[in-house]
C-alpha positions as CSV (number, residue, x, y, z in Angstrom):
1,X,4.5,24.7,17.5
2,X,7.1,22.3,16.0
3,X,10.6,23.2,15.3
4,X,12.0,22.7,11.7
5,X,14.3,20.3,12.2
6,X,11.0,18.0,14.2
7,X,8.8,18.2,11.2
8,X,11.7,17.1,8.7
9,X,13.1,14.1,11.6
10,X,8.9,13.2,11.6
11,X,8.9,13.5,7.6
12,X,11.8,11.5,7.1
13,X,10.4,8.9,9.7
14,X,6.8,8.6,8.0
15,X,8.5,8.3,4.5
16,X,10.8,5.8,5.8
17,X,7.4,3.7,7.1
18,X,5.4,4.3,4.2
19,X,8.4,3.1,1.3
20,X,7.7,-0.9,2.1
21,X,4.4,-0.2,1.7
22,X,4.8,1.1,-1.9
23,X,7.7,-1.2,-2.6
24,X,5.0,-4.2,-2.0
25,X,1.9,-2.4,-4.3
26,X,4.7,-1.9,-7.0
27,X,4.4,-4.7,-8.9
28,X,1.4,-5.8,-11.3
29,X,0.9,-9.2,-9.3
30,X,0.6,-7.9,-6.2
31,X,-1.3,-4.7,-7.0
32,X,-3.8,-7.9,-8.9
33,X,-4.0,-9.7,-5.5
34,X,-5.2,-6.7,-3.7
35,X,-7.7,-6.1,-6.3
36,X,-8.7,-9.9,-5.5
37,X,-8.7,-9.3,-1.6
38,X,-10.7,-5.7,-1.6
39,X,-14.1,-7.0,-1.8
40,X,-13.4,-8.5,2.2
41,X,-13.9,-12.1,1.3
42,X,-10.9,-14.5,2.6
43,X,-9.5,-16.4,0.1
44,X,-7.2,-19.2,-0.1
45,X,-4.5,-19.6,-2.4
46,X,-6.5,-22.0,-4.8
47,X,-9.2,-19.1,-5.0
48,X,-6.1,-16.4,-5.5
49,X,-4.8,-18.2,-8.3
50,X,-8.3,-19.7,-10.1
51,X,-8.1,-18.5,-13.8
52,X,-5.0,-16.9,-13.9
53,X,-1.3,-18.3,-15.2
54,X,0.0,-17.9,-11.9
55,X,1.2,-20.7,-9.9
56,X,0.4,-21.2,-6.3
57,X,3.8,-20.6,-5.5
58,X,4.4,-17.4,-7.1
59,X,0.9,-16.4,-5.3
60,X,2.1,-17.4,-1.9
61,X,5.8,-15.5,-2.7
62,X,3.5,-12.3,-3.6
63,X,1.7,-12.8,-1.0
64,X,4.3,-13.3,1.6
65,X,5.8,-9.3,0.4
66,X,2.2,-8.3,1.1
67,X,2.2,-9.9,4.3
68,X,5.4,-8.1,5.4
69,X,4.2,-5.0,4.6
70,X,1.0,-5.9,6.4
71,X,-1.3,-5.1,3.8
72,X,-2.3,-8.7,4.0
73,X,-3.4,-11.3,6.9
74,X,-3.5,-14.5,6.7
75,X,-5.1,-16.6,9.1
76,X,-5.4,-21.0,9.0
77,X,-9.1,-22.7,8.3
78,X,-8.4,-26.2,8.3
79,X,-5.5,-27.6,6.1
80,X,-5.2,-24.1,4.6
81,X,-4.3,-20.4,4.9
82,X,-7.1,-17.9,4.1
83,X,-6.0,-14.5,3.3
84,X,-7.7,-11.0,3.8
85,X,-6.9,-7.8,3.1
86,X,-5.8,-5.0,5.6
87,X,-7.3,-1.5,4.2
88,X,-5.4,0.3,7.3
89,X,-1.9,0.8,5.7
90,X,-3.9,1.8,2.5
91,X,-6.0,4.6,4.4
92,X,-2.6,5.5,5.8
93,X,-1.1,5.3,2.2
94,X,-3.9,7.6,1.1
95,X,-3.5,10.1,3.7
96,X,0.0,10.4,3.0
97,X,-0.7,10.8,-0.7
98,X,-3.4,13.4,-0.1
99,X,-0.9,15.2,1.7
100,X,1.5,15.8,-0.8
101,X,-0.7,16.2,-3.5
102,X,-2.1,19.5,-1.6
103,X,1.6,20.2,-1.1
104,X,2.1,20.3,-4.7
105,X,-1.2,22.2,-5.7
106,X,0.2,24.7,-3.0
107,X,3.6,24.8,-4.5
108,X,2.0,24.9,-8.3
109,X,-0.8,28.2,-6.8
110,X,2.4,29.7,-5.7
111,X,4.2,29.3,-9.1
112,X,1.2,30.9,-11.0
113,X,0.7,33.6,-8.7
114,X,4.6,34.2,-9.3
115,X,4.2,34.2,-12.9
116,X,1.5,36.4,-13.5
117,X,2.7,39.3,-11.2
């Protein structure tokens, strides 16, 4: 079994890796361009930005942050770059967030059984 102090390093370490990832989704635009990518297709940046007031160069600046965080790939066809989405970081995000939500319904079981004594 884990020591205390373990579990709150490994904590600290998985919250640390998981805060670029939410920095990246939090932002309207970006959160958009995933909604875009989800269905699998690869799509340029003329496709990402076709009938919306967003220029290509805002696009590829969004989509550079998604890139770092690797929820994005981007790979060259021709003269341009086709992007795809990477659902791994978001099955890890998920996960993580399933985590503390049973956390929380633990911690909110523990307040009602508290109260009604």
């Amino acid at each position: 079994m884990r020591g205390g102090a373990e579990l709150r390093t490994q904590a600290h370490a998985q919250r640390r890796a998981q805060a670029p990832l939410f920095a990246a989704l939090g932002d309207a635009t970006r959160l958009a361009l995933i909604a875009r990518l989800a269905p699998g297709k690869a799509c340029s940046i003329s496709e990402l930005t076709r009938n919306t007031s967003l220029t290509r160069q805002a696009v590829t600046k969004h989509l550079r942050v998604l890139e770092r965080a690797d929820l994005v790939r981007s790979r060259r066809t021709g003269r341009e770059n086709r992007f795809v989405l990477n659902p791994d970081p978001i099955e890890a995000l998920k996960v993580y967030l399933d985590r503390i939500c049973a956390q929380w319904d633990a911690a909110l079981h523990r307040l009602r059984d508290f109260v009604e004594r």
